[in-house]
C-alpha positions as CSV (number, residue, x, y, z in Angstrom):
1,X,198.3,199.1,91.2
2,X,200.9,199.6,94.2
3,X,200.6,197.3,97.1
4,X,199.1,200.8,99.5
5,X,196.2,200.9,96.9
6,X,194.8,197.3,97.2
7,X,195.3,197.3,100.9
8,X,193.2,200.7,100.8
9,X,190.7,198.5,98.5
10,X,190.3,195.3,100.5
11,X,189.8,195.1,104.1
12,X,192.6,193.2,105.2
13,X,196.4,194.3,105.2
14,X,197.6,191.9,102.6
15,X,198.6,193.3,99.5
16,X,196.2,191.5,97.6
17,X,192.7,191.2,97.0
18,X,190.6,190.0,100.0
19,X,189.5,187.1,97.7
20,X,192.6,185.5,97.8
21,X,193.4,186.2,100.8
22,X,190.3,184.0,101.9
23,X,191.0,181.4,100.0
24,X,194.6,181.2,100.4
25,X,194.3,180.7,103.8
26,X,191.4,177.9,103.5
27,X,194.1,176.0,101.2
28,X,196.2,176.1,103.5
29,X,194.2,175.2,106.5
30,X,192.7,172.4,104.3
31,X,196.0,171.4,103.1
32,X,197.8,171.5,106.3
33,X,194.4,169.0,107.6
34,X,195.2,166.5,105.3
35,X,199.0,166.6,106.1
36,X,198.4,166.1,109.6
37,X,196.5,162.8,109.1
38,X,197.8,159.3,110.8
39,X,198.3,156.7,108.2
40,X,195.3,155.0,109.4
41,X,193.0,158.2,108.5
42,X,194.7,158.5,104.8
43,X,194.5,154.5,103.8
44,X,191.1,154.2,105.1
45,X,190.0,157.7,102.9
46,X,192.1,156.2,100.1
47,X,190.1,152.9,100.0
48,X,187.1,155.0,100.4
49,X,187.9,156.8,97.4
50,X,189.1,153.9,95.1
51,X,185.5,152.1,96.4
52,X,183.2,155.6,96.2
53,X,184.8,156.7,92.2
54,X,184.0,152.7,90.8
55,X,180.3,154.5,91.7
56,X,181.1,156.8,88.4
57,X,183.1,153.8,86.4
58,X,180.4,151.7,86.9
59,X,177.5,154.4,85.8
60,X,179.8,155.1,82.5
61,X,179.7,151.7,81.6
62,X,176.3,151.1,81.8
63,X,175.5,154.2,79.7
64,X,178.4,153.2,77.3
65,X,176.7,150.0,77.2
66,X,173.6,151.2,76.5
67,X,174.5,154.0,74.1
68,X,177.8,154.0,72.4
69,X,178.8,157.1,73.6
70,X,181.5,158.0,75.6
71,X,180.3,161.6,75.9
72,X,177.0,160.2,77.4
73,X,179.3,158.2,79.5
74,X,181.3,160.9,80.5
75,X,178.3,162.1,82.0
76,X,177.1,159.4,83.9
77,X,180.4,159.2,85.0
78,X,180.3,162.5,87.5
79,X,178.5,160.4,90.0
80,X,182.0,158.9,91.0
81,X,183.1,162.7,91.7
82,X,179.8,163.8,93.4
83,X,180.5,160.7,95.8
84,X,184.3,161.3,96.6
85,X,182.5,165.0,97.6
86,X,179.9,164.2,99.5
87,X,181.1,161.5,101.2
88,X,184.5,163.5,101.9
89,X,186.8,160.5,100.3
90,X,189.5,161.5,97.9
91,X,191.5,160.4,95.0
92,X,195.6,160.7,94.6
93,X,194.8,162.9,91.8
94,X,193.5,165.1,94.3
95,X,196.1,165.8,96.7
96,X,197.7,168.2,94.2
97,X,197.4,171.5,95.3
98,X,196.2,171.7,98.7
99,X,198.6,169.7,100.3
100,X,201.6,171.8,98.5
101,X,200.2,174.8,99.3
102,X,200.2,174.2,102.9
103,X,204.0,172.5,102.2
104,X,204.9,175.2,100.6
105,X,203.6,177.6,103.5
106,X,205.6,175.6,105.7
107,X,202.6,174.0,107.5
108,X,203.6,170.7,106.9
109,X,207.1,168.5,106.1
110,X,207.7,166.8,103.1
111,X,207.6,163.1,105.0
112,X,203.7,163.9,105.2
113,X,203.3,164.3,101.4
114,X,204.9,161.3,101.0
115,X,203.1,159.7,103.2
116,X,199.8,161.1,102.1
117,X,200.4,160.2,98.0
118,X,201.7,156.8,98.5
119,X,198.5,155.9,100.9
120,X,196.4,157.4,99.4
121,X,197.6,156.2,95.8
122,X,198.3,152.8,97.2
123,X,194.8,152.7,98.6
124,X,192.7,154.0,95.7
125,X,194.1,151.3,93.6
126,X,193.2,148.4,96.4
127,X,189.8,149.8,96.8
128,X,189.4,150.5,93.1
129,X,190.4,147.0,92.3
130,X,187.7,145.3,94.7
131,X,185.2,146.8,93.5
132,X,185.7,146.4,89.8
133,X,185.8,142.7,91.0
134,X,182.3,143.3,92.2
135,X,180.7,145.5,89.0
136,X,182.8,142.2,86.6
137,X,181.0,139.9,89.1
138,X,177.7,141.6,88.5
139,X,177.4,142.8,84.8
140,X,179.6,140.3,82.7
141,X,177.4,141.7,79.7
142,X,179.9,144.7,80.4
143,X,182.9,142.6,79.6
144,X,183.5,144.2,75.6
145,X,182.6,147.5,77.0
146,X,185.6,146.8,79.5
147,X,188.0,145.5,77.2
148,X,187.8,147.7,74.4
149,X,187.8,151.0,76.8
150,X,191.3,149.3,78.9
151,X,192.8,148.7,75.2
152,X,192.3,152.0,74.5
153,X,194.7,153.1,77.3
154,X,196.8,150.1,77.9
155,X,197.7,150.0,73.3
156,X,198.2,153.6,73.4
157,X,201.9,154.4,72.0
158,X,203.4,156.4,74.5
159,X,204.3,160.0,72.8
160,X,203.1,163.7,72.5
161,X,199.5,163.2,72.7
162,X,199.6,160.7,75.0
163,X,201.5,162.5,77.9
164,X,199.5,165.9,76.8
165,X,196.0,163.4,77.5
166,X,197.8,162.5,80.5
167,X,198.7,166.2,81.6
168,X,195.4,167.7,81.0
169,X,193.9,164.7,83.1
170,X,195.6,165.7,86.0
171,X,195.2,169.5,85.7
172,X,191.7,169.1,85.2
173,X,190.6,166.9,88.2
174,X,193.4,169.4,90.6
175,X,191.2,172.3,88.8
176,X,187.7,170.6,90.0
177,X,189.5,170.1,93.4
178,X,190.4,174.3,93.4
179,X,186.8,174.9,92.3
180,X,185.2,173.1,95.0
181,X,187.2,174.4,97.9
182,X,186.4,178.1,96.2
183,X,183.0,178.4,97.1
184,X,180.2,177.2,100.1
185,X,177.8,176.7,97.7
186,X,177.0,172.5,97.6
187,X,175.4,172.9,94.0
188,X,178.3,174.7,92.6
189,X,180.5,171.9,94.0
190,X,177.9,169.2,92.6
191,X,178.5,171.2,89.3
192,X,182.5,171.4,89.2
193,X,182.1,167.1,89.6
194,X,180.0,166.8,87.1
195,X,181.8,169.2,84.7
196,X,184.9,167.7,85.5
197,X,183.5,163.9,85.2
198,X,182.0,164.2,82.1
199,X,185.7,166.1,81.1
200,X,188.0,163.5,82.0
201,X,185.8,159.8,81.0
202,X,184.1,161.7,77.5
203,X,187.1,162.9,76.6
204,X,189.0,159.8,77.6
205,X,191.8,161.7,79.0
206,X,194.3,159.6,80.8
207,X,194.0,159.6,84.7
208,X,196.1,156.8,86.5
209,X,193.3,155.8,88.9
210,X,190.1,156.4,87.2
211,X,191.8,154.6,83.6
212,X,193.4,152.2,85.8
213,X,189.8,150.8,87.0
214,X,188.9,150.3,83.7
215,X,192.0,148.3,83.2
216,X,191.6,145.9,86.3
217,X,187.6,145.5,84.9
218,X,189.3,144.2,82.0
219,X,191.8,141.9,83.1
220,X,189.5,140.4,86.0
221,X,186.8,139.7,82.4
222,X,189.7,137.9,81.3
223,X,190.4,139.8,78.2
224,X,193.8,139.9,76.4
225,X,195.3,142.5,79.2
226,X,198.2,141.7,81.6
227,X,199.2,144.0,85.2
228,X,202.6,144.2,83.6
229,X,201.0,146.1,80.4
230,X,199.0,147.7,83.2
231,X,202.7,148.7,85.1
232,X,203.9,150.1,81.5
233,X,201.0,152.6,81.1
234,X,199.7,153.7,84.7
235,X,203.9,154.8,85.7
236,X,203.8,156.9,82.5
237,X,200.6,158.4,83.2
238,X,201.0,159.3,86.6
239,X,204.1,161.2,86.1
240,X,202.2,163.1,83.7
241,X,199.3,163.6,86.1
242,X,201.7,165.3,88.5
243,X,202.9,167.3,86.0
244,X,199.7,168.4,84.9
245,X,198.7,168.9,88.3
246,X,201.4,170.7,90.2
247,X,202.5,173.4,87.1
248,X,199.1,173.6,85.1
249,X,197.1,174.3,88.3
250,X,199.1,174.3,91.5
251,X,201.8,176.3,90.7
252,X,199.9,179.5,89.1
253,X,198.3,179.5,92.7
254,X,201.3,179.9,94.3
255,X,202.9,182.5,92.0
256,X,199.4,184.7,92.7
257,X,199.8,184.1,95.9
258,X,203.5,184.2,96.3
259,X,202.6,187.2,99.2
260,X,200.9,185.5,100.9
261,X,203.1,182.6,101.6
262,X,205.8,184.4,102.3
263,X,203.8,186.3,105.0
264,X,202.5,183.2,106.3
265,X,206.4,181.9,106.3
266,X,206.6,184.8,108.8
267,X,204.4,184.1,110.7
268,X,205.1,180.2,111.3
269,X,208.8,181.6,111.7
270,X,207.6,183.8,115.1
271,X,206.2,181.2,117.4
272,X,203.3,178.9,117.5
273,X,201.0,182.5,117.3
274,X,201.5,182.5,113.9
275,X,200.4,179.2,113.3
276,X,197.9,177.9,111.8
């Protein structure tokens, strides 16, 4: 279909459906929000997040306790998601493709990235670990539950399936996050968490945050499991993560919308009227 046609189609001049337009632009708005934040804003909604998904950690273990199952678990487990929604905290795994959307669109620099996935990586992690302090404090008849599901990650020989585990993790909670910001409906958004929960913890797929809360349950039980064996597994993984992430999700986005971008390039290029 030439680029005349959709334009006659949609009711906006961009040569592509009005859909995308929309949510192209919300991307990058969103994406250019969480860019812009002070380092204060991101560590504090990064220790939110670590705190808000032990929420989910600690309802799968309590199922897993109770039933054995880890798709049960999985379950249970979307609470953590619904939470980090609703309560508009996020994880690292998040900051996929929003933020390099709007870096891509040149609404943001590369320094802000950085800044916003080491705080908000560093602080998930510190938030994530005091509060598996608190569920180890709380429910020590959790403790094989804990150990067994950290060994699980933490004995895991690194090879094909284990970075594929690790891949898929991170497309699939950067795929929750693209379903979320695609519609107004709160339900639907409840839904995408829940899908995604029960996805990522029934599944077991490696996710360095969620997995490593699991691991620091384990260690601070005192089972067999050391931070250094923690190290090994959570650098591995989160390489992975990205990777599943940026190409599995993020980049299809910007090759649909590779129109788009470059007519929002244009417009940042003309003066602060083509801004966002």
């Amino acid at each position: 279909m030439s680029d005349e046609r959709r334009r006659e189609l949609g009711e906006s001049d961009a040569p592509v459906e009005d859909e995308i337009e929309d949510s192209f632009e919300a991307v990058v708005e969103e994406g250019a929000e969480r860019l812009q934040r002070t380092t204060r804003v991101v560590v504090a909604t990064g220790l939110a997040g670590g705190l808000e998904i032990g929420l989910g950690v600690m309802a799968y273990l309590a199922v897993l306790h109770e039933t054995d199952s880890h798709l049960l678990a999985g379950l249970a487990f979307g609470i953590g998601l619904i939470a980090l929604y609703l309560a508009h905290s996020e994880l690292f795994t998040e900051n996929f493709l929003l933020p390099i959307v709007a870096l891509v669109a040149r609404e943001g620099t590369v320094v802000q990235l950085a800044r916003l996935w080491v705080g908000t990586l560093l602080s998930n992690l510190a938030g994530g670990w005091l509060f598996m302090w608190l569920v180890v404090q709380a429910f020590p008849q959790w403790h094989d539950e804990l150990e067994e599901a950290a060994r699980h990650y933490v004995d895991a020989p690194f090879g094909l399936q284990v970075a594929v585990l690790a891949v898929l993790g991170g497309s699939t909670i950067t795929l929750v996050t693209r379903m979320q910001q695609g519609t107004d409906s709160d339900p639907a958004k409840i839904v995408a968490a829940v899908v995604g929960g029960f996805l990522l913890s029934g599944l077991q797929l490696f996710h360095s945050i969620l997995d490593s809360l699991l691991v620091f349950g384990a260690i601070q039980a005192g089972a067999d499991v050391s931070y250094g064996q923690w190290a090994g597994w959570f650098g591995y993984t989160l390489v992975f993560n990205v990777l599943g992430g940026v190409l599995l999700v993020t980049a299809l986005r910007l090759v649909r919308s590779a129109d788009l971008v470059r007519h929002r390039r244009r417009s940042a290029r003309s003066g602060p009227s083509g801004a966002a």
